[in-house]
Structures are given as C-alpha cells and as structure tokens.
FIBA-720371 format. One record per residue (C-alpha): residue in one letter; residue number from 1; x, y, z. Coordinates in nm, 2 decimals. Each point is the difference from the previous one (the first is absolute). Layout:
// residues N
@r=A; k=NUM; east=X; north=Y; up=Z $
...
END
This chain:
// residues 285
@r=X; k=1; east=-1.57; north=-0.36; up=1.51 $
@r=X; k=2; east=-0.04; north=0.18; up=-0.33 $
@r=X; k=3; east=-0.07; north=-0.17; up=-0.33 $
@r=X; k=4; east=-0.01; north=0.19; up=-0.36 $
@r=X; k=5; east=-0.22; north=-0.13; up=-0.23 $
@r=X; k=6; east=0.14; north=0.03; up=-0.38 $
@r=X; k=7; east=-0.23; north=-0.03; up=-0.24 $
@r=X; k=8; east=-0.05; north=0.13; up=-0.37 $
@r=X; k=9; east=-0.06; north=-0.14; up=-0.37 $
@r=X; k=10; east=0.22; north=-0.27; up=-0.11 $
@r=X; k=11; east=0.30; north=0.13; up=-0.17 $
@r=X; k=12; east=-0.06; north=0.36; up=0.23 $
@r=X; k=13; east=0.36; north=-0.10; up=0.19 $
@r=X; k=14; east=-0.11; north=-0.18; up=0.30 $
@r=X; k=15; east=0.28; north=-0.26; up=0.02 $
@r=X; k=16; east=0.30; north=0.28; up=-0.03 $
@r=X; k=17; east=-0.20; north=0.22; up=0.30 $
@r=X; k=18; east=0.01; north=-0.32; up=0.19 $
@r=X; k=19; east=0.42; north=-0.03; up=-0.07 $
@r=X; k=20; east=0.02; north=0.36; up=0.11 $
@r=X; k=21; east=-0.23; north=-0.07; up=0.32 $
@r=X; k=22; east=0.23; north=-0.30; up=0.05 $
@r=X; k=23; east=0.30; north=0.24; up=0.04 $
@r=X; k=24; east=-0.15; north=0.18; up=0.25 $
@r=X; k=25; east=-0.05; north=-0.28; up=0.26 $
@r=X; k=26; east=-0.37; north=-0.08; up=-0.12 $
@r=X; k=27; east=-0.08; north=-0.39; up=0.01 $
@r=X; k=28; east=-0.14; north=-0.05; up=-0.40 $
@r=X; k=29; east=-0.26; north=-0.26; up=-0.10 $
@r=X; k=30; east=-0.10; north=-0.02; up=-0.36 $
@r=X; k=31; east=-0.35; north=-0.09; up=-0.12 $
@r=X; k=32; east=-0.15; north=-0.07; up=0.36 $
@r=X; k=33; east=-0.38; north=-0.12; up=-0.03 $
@r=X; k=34; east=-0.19; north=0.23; up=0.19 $
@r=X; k=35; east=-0.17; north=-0.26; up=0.15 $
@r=X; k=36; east=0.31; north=-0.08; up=0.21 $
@r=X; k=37; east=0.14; north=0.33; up=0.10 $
@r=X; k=38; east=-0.16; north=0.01; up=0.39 $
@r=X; k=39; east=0.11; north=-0.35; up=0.03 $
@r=X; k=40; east=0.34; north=0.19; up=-0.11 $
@r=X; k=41; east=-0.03; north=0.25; up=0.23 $
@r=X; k=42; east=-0.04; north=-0.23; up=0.31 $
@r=X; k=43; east=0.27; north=-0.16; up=-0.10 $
@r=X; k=44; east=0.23; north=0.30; up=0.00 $
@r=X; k=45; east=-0.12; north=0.12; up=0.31 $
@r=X; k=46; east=0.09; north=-0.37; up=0.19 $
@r=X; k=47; east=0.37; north=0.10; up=-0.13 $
@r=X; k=48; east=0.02; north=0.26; up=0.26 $
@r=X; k=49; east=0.13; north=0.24; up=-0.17 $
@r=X; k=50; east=0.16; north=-0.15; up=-0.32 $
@r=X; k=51; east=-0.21; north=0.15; up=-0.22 $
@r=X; k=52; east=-0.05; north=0.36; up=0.05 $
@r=X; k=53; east=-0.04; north=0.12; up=-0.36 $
@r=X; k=54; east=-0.15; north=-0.23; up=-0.25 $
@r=X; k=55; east=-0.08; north=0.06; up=-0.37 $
@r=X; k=56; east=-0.26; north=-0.19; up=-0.16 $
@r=X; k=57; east=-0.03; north=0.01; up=-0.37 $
@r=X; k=58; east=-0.40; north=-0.10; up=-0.14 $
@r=X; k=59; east=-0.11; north=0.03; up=-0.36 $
@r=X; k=60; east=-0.26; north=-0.14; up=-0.23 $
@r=X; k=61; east=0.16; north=-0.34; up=0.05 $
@r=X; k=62; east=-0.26; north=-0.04; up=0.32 $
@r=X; k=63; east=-0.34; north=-0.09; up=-0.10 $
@r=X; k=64; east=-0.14; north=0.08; up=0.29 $
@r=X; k=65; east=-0.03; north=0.41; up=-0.09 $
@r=X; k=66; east=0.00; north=0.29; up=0.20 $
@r=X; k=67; east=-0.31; north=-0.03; up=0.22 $
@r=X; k=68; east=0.21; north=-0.34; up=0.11 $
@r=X; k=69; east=0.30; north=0.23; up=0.06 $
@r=X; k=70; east=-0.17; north=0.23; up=0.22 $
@r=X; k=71; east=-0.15; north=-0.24; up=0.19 $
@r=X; k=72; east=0.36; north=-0.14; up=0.05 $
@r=X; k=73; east=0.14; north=0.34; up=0.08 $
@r=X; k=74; east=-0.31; north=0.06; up=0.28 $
@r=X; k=75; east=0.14; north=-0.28; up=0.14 $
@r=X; k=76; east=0.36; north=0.12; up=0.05 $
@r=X; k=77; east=-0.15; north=0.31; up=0.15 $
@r=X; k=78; east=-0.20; north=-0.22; up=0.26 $
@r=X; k=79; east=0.35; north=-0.20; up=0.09 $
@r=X; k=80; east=0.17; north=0.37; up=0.06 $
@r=X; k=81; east=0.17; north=0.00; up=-0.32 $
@r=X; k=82; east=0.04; north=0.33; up=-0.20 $
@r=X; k=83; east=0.00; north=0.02; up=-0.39 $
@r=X; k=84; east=0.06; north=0.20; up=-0.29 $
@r=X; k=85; east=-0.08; north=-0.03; up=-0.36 $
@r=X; k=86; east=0.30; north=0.09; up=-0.30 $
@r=X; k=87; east=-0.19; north=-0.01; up=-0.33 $
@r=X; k=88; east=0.27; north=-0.03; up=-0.27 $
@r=X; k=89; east=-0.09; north=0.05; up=-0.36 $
@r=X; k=90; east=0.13; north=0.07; up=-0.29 $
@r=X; k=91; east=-0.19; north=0.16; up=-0.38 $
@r=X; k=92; east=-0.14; north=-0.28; up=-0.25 $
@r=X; k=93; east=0.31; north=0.09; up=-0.20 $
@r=X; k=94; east=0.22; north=-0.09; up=0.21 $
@r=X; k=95; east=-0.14; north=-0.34; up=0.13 $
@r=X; k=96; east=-0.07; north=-0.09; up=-0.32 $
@r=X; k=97; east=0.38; north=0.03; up=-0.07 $
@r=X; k=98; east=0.08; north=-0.16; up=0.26 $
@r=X; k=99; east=-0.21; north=-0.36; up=-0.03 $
@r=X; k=100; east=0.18; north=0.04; up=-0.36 $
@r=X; k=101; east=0.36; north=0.03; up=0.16 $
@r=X; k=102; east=-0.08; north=-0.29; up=0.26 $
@r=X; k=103; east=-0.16; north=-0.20; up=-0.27 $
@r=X; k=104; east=-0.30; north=-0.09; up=0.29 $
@r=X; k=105; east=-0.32; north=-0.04; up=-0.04 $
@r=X; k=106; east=-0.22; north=0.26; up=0.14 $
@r=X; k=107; east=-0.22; north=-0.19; up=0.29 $
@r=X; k=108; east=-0.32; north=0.09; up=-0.15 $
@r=X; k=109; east=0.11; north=-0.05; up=-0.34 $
@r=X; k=110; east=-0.18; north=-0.27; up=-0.08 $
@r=X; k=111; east=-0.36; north=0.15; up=0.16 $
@r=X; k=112; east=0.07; north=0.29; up=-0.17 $
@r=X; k=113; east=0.13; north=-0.05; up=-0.35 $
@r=X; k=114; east=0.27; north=0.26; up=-0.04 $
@r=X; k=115; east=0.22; north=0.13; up=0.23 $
@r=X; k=116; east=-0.16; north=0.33; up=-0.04 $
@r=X; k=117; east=-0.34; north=-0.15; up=0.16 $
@r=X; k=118; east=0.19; north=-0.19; up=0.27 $
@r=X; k=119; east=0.15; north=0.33; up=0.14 $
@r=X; k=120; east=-0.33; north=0.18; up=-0.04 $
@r=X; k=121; east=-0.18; north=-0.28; up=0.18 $
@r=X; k=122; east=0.24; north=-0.01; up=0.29 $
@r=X; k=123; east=0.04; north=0.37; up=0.01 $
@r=X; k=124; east=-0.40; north=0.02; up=0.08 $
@r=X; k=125; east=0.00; north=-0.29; up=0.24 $
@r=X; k=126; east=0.27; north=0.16; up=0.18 $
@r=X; k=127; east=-0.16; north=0.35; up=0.02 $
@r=X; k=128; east=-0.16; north=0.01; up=0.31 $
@r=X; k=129; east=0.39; north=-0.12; up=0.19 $
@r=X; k=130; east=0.17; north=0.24; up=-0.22 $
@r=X; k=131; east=-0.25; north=0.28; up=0.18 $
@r=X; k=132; east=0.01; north=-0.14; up=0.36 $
@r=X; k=133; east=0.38; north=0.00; up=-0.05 $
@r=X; k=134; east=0.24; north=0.17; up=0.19 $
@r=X; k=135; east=0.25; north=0.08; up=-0.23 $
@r=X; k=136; east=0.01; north=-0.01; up=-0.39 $
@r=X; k=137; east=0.30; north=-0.04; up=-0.21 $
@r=X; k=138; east=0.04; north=0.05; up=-0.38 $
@r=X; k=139; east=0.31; north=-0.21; up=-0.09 $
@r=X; k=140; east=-0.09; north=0.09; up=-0.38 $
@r=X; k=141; east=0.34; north=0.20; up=-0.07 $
@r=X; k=142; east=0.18; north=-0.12; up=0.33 $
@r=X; k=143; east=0.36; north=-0.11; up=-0.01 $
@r=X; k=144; east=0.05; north=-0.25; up=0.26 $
@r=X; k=145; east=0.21; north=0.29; up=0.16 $
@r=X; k=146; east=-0.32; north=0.26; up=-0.03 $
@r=X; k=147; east=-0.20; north=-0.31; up=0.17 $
@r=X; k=148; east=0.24; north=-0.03; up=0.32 $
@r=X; k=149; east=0.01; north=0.36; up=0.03 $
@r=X; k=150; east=-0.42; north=-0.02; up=0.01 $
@r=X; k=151; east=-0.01; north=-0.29; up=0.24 $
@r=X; k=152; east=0.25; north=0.17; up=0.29 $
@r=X; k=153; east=-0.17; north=0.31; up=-0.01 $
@r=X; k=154; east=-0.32; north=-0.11; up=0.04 $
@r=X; k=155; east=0.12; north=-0.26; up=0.33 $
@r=X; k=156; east=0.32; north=0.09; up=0.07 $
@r=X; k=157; east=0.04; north=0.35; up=-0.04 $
@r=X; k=158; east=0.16; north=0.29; up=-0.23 $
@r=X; k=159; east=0.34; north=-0.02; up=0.18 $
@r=X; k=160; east=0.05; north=-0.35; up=0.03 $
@r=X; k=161; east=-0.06; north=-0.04; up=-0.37 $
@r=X; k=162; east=0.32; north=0.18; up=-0.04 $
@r=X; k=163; east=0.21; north=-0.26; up=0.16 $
@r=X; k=164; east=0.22; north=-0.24; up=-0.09 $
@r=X; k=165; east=0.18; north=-0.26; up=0.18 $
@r=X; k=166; east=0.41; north=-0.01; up=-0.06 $
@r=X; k=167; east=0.25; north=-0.23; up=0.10 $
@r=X; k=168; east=0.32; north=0.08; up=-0.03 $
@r=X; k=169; east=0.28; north=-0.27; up=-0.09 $
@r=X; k=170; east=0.36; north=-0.03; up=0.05 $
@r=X; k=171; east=0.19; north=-0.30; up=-0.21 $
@r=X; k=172; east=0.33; north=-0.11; up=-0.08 $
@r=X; k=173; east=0.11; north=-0.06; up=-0.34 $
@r=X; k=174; east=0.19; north=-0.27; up=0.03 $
@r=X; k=175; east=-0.38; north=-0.21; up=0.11 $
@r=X; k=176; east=-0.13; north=0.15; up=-0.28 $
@r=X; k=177; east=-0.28; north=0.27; up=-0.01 $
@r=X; k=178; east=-0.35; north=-0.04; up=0.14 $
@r=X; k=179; east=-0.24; north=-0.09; up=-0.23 $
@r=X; k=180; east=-0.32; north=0.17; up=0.15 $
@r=X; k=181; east=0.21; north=0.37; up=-0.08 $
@r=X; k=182; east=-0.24; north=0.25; up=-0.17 $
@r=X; k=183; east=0.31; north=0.23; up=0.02 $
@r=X; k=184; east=0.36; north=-0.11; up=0.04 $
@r=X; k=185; east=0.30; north=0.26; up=0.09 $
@r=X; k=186; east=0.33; north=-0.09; up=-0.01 $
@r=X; k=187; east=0.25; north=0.16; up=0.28 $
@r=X; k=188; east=0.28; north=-0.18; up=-0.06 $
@r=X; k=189; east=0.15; north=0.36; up=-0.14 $
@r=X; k=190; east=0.03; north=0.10; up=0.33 $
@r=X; k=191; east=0.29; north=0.03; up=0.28 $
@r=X; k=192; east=0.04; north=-0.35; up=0.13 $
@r=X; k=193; east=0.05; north=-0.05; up=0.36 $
@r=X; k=194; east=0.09; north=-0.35; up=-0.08 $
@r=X; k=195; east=0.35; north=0.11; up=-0.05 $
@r=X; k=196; east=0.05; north=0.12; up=0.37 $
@r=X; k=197; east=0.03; north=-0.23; up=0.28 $
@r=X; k=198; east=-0.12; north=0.13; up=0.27 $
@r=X; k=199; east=-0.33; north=0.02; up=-0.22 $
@r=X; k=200; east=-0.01; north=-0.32; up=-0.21 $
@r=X; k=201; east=-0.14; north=-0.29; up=0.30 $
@r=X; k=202; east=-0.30; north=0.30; up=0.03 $
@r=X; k=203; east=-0.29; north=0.07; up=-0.20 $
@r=X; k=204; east=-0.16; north=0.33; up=-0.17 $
@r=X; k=205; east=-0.25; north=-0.05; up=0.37 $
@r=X; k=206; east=0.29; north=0.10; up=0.19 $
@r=X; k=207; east=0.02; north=0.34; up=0.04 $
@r=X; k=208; east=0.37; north=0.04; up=-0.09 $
@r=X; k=209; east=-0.03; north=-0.19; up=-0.30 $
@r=X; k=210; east=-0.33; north=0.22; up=-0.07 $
@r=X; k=211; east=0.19; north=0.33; up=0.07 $
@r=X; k=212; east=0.28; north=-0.15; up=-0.23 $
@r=X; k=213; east=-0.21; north=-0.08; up=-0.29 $
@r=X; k=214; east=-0.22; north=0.42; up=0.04 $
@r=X; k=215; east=0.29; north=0.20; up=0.10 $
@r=X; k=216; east=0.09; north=0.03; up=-0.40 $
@r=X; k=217; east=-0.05; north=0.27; up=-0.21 $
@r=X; k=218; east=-0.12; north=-0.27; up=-0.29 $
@r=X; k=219; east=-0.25; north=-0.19; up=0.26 $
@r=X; k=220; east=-0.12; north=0.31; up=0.07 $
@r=X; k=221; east=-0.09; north=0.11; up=-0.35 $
@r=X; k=222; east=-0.15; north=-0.39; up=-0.09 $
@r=X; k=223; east=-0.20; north=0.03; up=0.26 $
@r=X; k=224; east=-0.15; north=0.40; up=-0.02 $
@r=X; k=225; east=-0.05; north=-0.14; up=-0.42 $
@r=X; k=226; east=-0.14; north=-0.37; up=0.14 $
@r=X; k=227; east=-0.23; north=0.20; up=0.22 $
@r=X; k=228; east=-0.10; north=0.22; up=-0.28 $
@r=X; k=229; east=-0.10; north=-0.29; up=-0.25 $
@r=X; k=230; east=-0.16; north=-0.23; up=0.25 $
@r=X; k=231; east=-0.21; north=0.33; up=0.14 $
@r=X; k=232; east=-0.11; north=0.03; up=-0.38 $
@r=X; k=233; east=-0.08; north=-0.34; up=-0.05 $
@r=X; k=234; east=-0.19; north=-0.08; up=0.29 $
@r=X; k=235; east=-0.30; north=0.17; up=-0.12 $
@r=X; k=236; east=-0.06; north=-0.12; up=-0.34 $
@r=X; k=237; east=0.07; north=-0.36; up=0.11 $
@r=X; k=238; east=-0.31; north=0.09; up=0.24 $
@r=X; k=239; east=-0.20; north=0.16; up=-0.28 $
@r=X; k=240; east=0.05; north=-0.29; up=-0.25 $
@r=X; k=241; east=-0.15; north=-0.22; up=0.32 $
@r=X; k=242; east=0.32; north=-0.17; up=0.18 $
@r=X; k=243; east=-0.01; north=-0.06; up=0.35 $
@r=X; k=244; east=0.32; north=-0.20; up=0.05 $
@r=X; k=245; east=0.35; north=0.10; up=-0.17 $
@r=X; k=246; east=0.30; north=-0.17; up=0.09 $
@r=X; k=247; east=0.34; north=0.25; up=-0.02 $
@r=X; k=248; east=0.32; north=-0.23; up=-0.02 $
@r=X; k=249; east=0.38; north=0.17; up=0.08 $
@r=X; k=250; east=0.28; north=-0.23; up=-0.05 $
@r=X; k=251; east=0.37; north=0.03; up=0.05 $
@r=X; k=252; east=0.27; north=-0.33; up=-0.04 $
@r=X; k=253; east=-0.06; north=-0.18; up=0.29 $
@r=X; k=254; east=-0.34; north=0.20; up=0.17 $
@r=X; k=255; east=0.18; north=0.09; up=0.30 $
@r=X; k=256; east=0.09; north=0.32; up=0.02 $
@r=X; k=257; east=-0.10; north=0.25; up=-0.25 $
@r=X; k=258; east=-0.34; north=-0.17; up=-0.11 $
@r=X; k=259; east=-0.10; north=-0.01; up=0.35 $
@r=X; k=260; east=0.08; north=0.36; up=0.09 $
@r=X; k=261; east=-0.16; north=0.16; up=-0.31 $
@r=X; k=262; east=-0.31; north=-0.26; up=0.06 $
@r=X; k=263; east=-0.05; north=0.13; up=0.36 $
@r=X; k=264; east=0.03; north=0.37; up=-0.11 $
@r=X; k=265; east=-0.23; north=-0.07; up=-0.30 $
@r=X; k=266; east=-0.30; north=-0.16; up=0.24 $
@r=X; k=267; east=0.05; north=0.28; up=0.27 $
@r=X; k=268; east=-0.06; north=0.24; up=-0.25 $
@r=X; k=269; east=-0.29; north=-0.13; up=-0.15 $
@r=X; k=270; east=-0.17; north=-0.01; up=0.32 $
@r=X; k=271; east=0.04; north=0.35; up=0.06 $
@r=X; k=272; east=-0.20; north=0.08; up=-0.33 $
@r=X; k=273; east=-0.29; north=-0.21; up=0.17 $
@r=X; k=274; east=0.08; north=-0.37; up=-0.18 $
@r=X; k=275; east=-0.03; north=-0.25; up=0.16 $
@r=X; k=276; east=0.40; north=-0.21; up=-0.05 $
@r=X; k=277; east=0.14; north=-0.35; up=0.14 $
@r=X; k=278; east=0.38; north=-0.05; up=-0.05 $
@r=X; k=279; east=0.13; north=-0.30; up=-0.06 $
@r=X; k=280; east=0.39; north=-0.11; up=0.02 $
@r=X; k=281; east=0.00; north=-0.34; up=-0.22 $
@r=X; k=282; east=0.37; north=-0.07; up=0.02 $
@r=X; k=283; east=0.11; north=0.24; up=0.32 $
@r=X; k=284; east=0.15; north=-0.32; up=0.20 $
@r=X; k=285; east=0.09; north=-0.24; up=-0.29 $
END
C-alpha cells in the first residue's frame, strides 16, 4: 500500500494536487489529523486491496505539528505501509493573491496579525517537512494544465502524461445531438446507403454498409482531412491538461454513415497510441 503525503503552506495548491491525484486512481482525504492516519492505514489495509494508492492532504490546520506527524508516519512504516512526502508551495505573492481572490481568512491570521506574518509563521513551522520531503512543487506561475503535467510525471510517467482518453460518438439527428460533444462533425454530406435496399435494414457495423459508406472518393478525402485535424488537435488538448474528449459524428438517422466514419475515426486514433471507445447511440433505434 502506498500513501503520498501532500503537504505545503496554505494557499501553496494542495487541494487542486489532490483533484489531479484523484484522477489518477489515488483515494484523497483532505485535512486528515495526523493523529488518525495509522488508524487510517489499518483500515485500508482490512479492505484487501481497495485502497492501493491513497493521498493524504495535512497542513497547518493540525495542531499537533510535525514531530506528531512523524511519529504517525513511523507508525505506517511499522504496519508495512510505504510513504512519500509532496511539498507544494507557492511565493508570498502569490498566496497572498490568492487568500484575496478566495476572500478567506488565512488560518494563522489572527496569531499573526497580517497575512504576511501568517505565511511567514507557517512557512518556518513547516520547514523541517518541506526538507524531509520527497518531492517539492512551486505552483507559483502554474496553470492548472502546467500542474497536471507536474503531477504525472513525477507518478505516472513522461509518456502517459501525453495521453488522453477519446470516445468516439455516432448520433442521429433526428434524436438530437449529444450534449457531452467537445467536437461535433456532421456527415450527412455524404453517399447515403439508406437509399439502397439491400443496405438500409443494416448498419455502418456491417461490413457492406462500411465498404459502402469508404469506397467514395469524398469519404476518402473527409477522412485523410478528419484524420489530419483530429492528429493536430490531440496534442494541444493534452498540453492545455484534458484527459477526456468526446468526438461526436452524426448523419440523419445514425445508422449508416455516422457509424462508419465513427468506427474508422476510433481505429485510427488507436494506431497513433490513444486510447478510443466507440460508441453507436442510435445504431438500432
């Protein structure tokens, strides 16, 4: 079982590393009292298994100071648990901005005087974790993209920081369009096997009716230029920090064409190393 310990001044960006940790599978707790955490820990490990990766976020908010969290963290070592410490700070400047934007008091405000004092108070009670730490972040001139990037390199890895999850949609018009669609194309431009027969009781699954749809000179060109934009796109989606993007294709009744270009679309982004899902929403309505 491995737990991360996030720790840092108040204001340094705890709470949005925890959201990012979240995202990777790590169970969050907020504000855990040090005093509680190998109770915690025995508690995770009863789960068999449940809780693998746990994130713990602790700040000034526990009275009971460091020497109490070391104590506590000897403890998980003694019940077989390994831990890791993520300091994440930020400058004055930029905590002091923003308690201003929140409009929240400062927790040692009021033994301070001045928000100034309270984050030079908790900066030097906090010295001695922010050396036994681990890791250290500066959050001062992160974007919360910069910060996702930060957190899966350090404990996922370079190369899954350049993923992104993308599931691929196929909808009818006539039911109207999906509302989760970060990107919507419409196909309905295209050669309609709706029109012949033999093909109408199938779907763009079926081979002939996927044939159909890709043997034309204009599918073939949508797709090489579809290809092209969603290749491009792909990356800075990942740069600016998304993991999940939702493609929607729709044709008139999302049987034929939408389906077709939908599966084509997902296949190809597998082969440049995305992960894709494809979903038919209105295939057998």
């Amino acid at each position: 079982m491995e737990f991360l310990i996030i720790t840092g001044p108040s204001g340094g960006g705890k709470s949005r590393t925890a959201d990012v940790l979240e995202d990777l599978d790590y169970y969050c707790v907020d504000n855990m009292p040090t005093a509680l955490l190998p109770r915690f820990a025995e508690f995770c490990m009863a789960t068999g298994g449940r809780y693998e990766r746990v994130s713990l976020v602790i700040d000034i908010r526990d009275r009971g100071g460091a020497d109490e969290m070391f104590d506590s963290l000897n403890k998980l070592w003694e019940l077989g648990c390994d831990y890791r410490i993520l300091y994440v700070e930020a400058d004055k400047e930029t905590i002091i901005k923003r308690y201003k934007e929140s409009r929240r008091p400062h927790p040692l405000l009021s033994e301070a005087g001045s928000i100034s004092g309270a984050i030079d108070t908790e900066r030097e009670r906090l010295s001695i974790l922010r050396e036994s730490a681990d890791f250290v972040i500066n959050t001062s001139s992160f974007t919360i993209a910069m910060l996702q990037s930060e957190i899966y390199r350090l404990f996922v890895g370079e190369a899954s920081s350049r993923l992104i999850s993308v599931n691929v949609i196929s909808f009818g018009f006539k039911y109207g369009v999906p509302i989760e669609a970060d990107m919507m194309f419409d196909v309905r431009f295209l050669p309609n096997p709706y029109y012949i027969s033999a093909l109408r009781p199938q779907t763009g699954t079926d081979k002939e009716v996927y044939d159909f749809v890709h043997s034309h000179e204009t599918t073939k060109e949508f797709m090489r230029r579809l290809q092209e934009l969603v290749s491009f796109l792909i990356p800075q989606y990942i740069e600016e920090g998304k993991r999940n993007l939702t493609i929607a294709v729709g044709c008139t009744g999302g049987h034929h064409r939408s389906v077709a270009v939908a599966e084509a679309l997902s296949g190809y982004i597998k082969t440049i190393g995305q992960a894709s899902e494809c979903l038919h929403r209105d295939k057998n309505k």
